[in-house]
C-alpha positions in Angstrom: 75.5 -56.9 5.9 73.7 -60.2 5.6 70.5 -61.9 7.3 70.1 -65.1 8.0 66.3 -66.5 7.6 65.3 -69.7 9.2 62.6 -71.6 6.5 62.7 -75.1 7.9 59.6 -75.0 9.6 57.8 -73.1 6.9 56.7 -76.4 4.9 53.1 -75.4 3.9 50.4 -72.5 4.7 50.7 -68.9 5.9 54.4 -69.6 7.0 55.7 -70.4 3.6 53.1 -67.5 2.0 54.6 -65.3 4.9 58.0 -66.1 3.1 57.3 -66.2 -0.4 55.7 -62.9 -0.1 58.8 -61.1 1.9 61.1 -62.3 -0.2 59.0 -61.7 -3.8 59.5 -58.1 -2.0 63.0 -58.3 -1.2 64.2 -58.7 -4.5 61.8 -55.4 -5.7 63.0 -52.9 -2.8 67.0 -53.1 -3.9 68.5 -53.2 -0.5 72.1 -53.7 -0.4 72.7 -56.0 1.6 72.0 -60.0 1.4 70.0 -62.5 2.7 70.8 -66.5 3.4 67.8 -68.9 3.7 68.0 -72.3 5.1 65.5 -74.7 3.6 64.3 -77.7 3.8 64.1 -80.4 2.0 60.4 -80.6 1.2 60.4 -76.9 1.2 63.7 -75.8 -1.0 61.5 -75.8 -4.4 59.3 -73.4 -3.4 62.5 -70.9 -2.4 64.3 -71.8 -5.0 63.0 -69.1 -7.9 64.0 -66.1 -5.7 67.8 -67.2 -5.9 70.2 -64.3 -7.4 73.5 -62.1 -6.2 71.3 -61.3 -3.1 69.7 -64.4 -1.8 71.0 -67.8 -1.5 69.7 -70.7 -0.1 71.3 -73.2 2.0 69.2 -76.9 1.9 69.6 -78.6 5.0 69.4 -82.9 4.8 70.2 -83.2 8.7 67.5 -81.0 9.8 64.9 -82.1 7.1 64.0 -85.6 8.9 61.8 -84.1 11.3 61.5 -81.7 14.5 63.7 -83.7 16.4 66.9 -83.8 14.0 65.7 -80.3 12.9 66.1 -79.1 16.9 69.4 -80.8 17.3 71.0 -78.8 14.1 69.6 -75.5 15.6 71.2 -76.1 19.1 74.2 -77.9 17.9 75.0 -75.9 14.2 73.4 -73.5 13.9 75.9 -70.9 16.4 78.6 -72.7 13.9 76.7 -71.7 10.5 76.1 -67.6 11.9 79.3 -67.6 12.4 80.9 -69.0 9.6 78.9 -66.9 7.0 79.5 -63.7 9.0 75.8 -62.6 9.9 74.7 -59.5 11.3 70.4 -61.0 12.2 68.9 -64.1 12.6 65.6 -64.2 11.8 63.4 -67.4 13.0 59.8 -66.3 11.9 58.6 -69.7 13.2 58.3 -68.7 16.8 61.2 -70.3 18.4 64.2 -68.7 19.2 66.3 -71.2 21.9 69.4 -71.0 20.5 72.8 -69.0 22.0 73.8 -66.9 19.2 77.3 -66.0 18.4 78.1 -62.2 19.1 77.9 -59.8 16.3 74.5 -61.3 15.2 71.5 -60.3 16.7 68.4 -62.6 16.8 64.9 -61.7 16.0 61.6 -63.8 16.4 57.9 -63.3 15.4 54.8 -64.3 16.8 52.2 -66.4 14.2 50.4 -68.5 16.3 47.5 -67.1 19.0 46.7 -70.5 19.7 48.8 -71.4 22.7 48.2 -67.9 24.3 44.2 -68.3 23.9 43.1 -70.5 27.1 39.5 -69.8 25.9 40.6 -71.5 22.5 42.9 -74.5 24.0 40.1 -75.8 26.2 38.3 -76.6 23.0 40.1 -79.5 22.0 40.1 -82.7 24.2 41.8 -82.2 27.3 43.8 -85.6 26.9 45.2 -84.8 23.3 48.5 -84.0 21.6 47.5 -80.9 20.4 46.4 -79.9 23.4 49.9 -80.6 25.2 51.7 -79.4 21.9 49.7 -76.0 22.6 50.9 -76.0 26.2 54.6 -76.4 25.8 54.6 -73.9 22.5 53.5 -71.0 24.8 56.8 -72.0 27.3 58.8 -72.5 24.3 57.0 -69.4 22.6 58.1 -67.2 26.3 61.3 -68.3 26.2 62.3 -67.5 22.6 60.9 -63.9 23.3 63.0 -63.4 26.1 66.1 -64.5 24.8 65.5 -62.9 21.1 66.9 -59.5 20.6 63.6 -58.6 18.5 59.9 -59.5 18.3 57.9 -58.7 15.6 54.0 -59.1 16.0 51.8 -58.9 13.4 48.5 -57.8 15.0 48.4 -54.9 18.5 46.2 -57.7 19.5 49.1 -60.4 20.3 51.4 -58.0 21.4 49.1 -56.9 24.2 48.2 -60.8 24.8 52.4 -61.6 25.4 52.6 -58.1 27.5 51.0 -60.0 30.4 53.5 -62.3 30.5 56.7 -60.3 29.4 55.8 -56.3 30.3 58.7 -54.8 28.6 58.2 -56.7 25.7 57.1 -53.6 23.5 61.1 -52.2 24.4 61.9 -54.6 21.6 59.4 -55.6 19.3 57.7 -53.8 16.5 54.0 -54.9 15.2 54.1 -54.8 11.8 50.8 -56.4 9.9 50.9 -58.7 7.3 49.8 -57.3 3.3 47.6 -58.7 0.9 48.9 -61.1 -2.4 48.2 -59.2 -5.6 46.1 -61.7 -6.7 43.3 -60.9 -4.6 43.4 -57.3 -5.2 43.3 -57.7 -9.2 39.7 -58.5 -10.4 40.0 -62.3 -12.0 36.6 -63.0 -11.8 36.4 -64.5 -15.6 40.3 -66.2 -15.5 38.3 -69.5 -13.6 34.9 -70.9 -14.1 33.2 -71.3 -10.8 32.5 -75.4 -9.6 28.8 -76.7 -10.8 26.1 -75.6 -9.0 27.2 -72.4 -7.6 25.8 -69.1 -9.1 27.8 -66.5 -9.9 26.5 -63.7 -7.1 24.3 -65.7 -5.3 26.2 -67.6 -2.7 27.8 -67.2 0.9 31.2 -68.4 1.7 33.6 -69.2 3.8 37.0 -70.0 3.0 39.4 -71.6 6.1 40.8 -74.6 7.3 38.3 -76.9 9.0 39.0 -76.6 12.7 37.6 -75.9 16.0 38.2 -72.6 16.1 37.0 -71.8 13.1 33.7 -72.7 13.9 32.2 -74.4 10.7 29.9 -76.5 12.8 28.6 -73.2 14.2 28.0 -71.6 10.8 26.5 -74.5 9.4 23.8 -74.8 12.3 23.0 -70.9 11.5 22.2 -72.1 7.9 19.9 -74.9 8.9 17.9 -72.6 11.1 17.7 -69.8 8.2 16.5 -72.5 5.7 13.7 -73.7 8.2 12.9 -69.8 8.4 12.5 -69.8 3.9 16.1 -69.0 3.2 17.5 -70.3 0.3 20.8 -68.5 -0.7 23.3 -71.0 -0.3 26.4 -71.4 1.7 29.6 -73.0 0.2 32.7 -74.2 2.0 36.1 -74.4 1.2 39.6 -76.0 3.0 41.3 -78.6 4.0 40.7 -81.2 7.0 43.0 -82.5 9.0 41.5 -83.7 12.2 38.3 -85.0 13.5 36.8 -82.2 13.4 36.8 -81.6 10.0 35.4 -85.2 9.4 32.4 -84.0 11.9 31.6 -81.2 9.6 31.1 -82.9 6.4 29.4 -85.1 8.6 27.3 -82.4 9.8 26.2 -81.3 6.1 25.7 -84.9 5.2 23.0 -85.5 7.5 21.4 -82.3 7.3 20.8 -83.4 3.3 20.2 -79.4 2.8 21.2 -78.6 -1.1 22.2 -74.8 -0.3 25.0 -76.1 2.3 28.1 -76.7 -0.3 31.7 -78.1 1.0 34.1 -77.9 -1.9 37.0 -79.3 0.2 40.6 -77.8 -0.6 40.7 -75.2 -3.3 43.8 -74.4 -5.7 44.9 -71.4 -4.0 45.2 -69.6 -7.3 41.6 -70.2 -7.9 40.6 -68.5 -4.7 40.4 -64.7 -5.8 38.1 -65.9 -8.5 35.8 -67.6 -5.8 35.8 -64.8 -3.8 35.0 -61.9 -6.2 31.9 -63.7 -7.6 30.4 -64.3 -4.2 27.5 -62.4 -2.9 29.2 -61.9 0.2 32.0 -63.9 2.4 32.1 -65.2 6.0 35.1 -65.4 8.6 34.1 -66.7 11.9 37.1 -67.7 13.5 37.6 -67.1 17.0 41.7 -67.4 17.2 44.3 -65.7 15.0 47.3 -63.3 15.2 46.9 -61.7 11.8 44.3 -62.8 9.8 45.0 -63.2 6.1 42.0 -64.6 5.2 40.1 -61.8 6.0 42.4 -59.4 4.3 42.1 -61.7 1.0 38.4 -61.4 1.7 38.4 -57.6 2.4 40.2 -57.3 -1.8 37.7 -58.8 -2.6 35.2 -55.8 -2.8 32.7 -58.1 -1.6 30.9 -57.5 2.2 32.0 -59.8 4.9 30.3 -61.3 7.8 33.1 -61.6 10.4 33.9 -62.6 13.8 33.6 -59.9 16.7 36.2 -61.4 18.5 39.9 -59.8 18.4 42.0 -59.4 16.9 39.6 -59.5 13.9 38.2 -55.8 14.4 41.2 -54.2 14.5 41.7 -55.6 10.9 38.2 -55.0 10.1 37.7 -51.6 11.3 34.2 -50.5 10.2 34.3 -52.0 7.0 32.4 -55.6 7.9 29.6 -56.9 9.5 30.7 -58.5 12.7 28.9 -61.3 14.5 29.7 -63.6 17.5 30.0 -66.8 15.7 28.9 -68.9 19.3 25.6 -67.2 20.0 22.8 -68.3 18.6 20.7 -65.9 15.8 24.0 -63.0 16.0 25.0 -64.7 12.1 21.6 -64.6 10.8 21.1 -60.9 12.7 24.3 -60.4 9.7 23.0 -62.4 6.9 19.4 -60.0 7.5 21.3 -56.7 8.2 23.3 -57.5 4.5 20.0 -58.3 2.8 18.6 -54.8 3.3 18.0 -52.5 0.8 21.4 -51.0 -0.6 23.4 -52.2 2.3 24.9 -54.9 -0.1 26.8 -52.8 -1.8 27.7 -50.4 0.8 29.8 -53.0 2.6 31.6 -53.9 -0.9 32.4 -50.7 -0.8 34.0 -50.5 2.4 36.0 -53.8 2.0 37.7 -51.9 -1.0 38.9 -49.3 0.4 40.2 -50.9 4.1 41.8 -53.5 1.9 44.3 -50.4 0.5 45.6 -50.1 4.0 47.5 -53.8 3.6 50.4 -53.9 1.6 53.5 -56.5 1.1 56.1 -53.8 0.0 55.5 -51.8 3.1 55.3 -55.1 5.7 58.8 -56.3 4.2 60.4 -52.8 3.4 59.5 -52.5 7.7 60.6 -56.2 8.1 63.9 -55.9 6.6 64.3 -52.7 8.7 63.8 -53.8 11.7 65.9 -56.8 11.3 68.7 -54.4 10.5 67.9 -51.4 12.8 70.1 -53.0 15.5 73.2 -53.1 13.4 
């Protein structure tokens, strides 16, 4: 029996981490049958350690250009390639799933990306813009892939029921099966890295994310400035990668306010976040758009309390275990931040985060993967 796994697209972020982490697992759980992933060319190093009798990696030139040549080979070669290797699933955990496949394969499809199904979330970015149009045809292309794919996998209840309004028998074929957590965040490495100057070991807020819209930095920072006008002086530190104006506006944002408790550290060695975490005095997640949050699952191993976003799908990651806050109206962080600060409630919530953090686990989300990829053959 062999799988097929489509990697192209998976060229940085939780995509590739999605990847890595199945396939660290693949090679642990002993199935018997094997798996054939198609890289790219900026992506084929990161792949190619998990090569042995059971996975083998096919790097793809034509397809590497870019999305256009990488579209062509899907529609053109790819029927061509299933069929020549003989395999039983295609799996395209990128989203997109447009391709007739031979018979004897089935195809399956997962869902990573909220952001073209959020019209709350798309109206944030400038009506006129790329990404606004990219976010409109993903949700056709998105539909369409569903419908044709043989399976779905979702990885939050949450996106499911968000695609059930537009497919209603979608549940017939998908399975929602949540993401787990990297060991690295669940082993205490608290003295492997020495934390950047001028932050305190326990004495800090932080929020780790990309800078974008929906992850509402500029929102977070504003809490902070009216805090410190109120005598508060624990300071909140930053950390990820810009890409867009809107990350430019938020360093902008901290410049200006010249406030010496407001910290952006930029893009942090991903290896050197469990460390940054676990010496925290407590973390913050206010985004207001995701499918599966890993963030807050890294931040949940932690053991330290979180401040996160009421908005879903993040409590039905969180459960009880966090302090939830609406990160757009005004004084609901700071109503967190003072609810923490009482007596004993600090180390209640680290407390909690421990133990929800045990119900995440990479063996089980690939051993259910793998299953379902196979459970139609």
């Amino acid at each position: 029996m062999k799988i097929v796994i489509n990697a192209l697209s998976a060229l940085r972020g939780g995509g590739q981490t999605y990847l890595i982490n199945l396939l660290s697992e693949f090679k642990e759980l002993n199935l018997d049958y094997k798996l054939i992933v198609i890289t790219n060319k900026k992506n084929n190093h990161i792949f190619e350690k998990f090569k042995n009798n059971n996975i083998e990696l096919f790097e793809l030139n034509f397809a590497s250009k870019n999305i256009i040549f990488r579209t062509l080979w899907e529609l053109m070669y790819l029927p061509k390639f299933l069929k020549k290797h003989k395999a039983n699933s295609y799996f395209s955990p990128g989203g997109i799933m447009v391709t007739p496949i031979p018979k004897g394969c089935k195809s399956y499809t997962a869902l990573r990306n909220m952001l073209p199904f959020d019209e709350n979330e798309r109206k944030r970015f400038p009506l006129f813009s790329y990404i606004r149009f990219k976010l409109w045809l993903l949700k056709r292309v998105f539909l369409l892939s569903y419908k044709m794919s043989d399976g779905v996998i979702f990885i939050s209840n949450h996106s499911l029921q968000e695609v059930k309004k537009f497919i209603p028998n979608i549940k017939s074929k998908s399975r929602v099966i949540y993401h787990g957590i990297n060991s690295n965040f669940l082993t205490k490495s608290a003295a492997l890295n020495s934390l950047p100057e001028g932050v305190i070991e326990n004495q800090y807020y932080l929020y780790v994310s990309i800078l974008d819209v929906y992850k509402a930095q500029k929102e977070v920072i504003e809490s902070w400035l009216r805090m410190n006008s109120q005598g508060n002086e624990l300071p909140l530190v930053l950390v990820g990668p810009k890409y867009n104006d809107y990350g430019e506006q938020v360093v902008e944002l901290i410049e200006e306010s010249k406030q010496d408790n407001i910290i952006y550290l930029g893009p942090v060695d991903y290896n050197k976040l469990p460390a940054l975490y676990q010496n925290s005095r407590a973390l913050i997640f206010a985004s207001s758009c995701e499918c599966c949050p890993n963030i807050l699952l890294e931040k949940l191993a932690s053991g330290k309390p979180v401040l996160c976003s009421n908005i879903m799908p993040m409590p039905e990651f969180g459960k009880s275990s966090v302090v939830y806050f609406n990160p757009y109206e005004k004084g609901s962080l700071e109503a967190g931040v003072n609810h923490l600060e009482e007596v004993g409630n600090l180390e209640k919530y680290s407390n909690l985060s421990a133990s929800r953090a045990t119900n995440f686990n990479w063996r089980k989300t690939a051993k259910s993967t793998f299953e379902f990829l196979m459970n139609n053959n």
